[in-house]
C-alpha positions as CSV (number, residue, x, y, z in Angstrom):
1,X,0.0,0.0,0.0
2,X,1.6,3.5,-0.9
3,X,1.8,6.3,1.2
4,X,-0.6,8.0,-0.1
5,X,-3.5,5.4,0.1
6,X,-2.3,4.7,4.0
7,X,-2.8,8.6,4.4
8,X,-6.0,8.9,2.4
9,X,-7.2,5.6,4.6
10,X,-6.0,7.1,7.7
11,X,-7.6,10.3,7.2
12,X,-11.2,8.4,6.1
13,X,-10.7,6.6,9.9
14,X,-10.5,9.8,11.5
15,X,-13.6,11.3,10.2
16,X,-15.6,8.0,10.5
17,X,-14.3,8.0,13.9
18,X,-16.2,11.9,14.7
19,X,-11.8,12.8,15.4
20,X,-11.9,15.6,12.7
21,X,-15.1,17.2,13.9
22,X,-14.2,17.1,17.7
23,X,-11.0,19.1,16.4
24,X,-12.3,21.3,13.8
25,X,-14.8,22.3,16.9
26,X,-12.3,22.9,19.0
27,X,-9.9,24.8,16.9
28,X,-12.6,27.0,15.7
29,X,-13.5,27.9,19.3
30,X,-10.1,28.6,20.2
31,X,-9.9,31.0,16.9
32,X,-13.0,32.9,18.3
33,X,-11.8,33.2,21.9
34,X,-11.6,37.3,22.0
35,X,-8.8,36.7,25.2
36,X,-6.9,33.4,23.5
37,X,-5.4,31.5,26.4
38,X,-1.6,31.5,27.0
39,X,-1.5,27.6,27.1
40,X,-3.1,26.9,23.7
41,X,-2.3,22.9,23.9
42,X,-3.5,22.7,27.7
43,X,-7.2,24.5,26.6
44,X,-7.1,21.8,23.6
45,X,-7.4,19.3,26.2
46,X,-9.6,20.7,28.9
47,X,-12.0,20.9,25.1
48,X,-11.3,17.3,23.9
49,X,-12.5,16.0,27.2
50,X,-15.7,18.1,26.6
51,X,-16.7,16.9,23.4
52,X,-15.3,13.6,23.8
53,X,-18.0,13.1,27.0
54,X,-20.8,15.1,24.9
55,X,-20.3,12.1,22.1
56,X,-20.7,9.6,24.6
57,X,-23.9,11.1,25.8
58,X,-25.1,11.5,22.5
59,X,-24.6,8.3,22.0
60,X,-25.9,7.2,25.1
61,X,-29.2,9.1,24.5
62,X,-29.5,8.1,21.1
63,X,-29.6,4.2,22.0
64,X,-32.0,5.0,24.9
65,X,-34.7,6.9,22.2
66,X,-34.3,3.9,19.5
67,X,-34.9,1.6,22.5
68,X,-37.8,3.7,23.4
69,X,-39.1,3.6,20.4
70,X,-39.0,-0.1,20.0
71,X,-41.3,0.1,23.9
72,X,-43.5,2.4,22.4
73,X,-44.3,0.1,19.0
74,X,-44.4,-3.1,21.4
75,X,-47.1,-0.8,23.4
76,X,-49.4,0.3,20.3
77,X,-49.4,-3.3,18.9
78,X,-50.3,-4.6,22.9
79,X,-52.6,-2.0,23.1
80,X,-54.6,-2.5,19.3
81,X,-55.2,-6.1,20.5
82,X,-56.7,-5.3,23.4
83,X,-58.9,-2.6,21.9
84,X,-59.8,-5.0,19.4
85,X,-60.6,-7.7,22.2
86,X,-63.0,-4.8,23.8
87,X,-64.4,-4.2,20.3
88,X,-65.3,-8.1,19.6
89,X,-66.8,-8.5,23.1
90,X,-68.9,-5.0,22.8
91,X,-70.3,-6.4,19.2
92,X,-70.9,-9.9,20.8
């Protein structure tokens, strides 16, 4: 594999892996700090740690509302049956 196709497959890893966002965010909020800090590297990783445990909770919340979801189908098909079961008795 050349060089080039390791970088290019590196790279593709880094922004499936959400890497390039978390720095592009934190770069761009260290561009638009009006007082920048004196310690650039040291507020990169009080930042990281921020979006790093943000993703994690996103993640975390976003498996919590498909599970959810999957509850609240299970409900409407448990609760159609038993609205048909009133319906058949009522007719009978």
């Amino acid at each position: 594999m050349s060089v080039t196709a390791k970088r290019d497959e590196f790279r593709k890893y880094l922004e499936r892996s959400g890497v390039m966002d978390a720095l592009t965010k934190i770069l761009a909020s260290l561009y638009e700090e009006t007082d920048k800090p004196t310690d650039a590297l040291e507020y990169i990783r009080k930042n990281l740690g921020n979006v790093v445990d943000n993703t994690l909770e996103i993640d975390n919340l976003k498996k919590e509302l498909e599970e959810s979801k999957a509850k609240v189908a299970e409900l409407k098909l448990k609760l159609a049956k038993y609205e048909q079961a009133t319906d058949d008795v009522v007719i009978e």
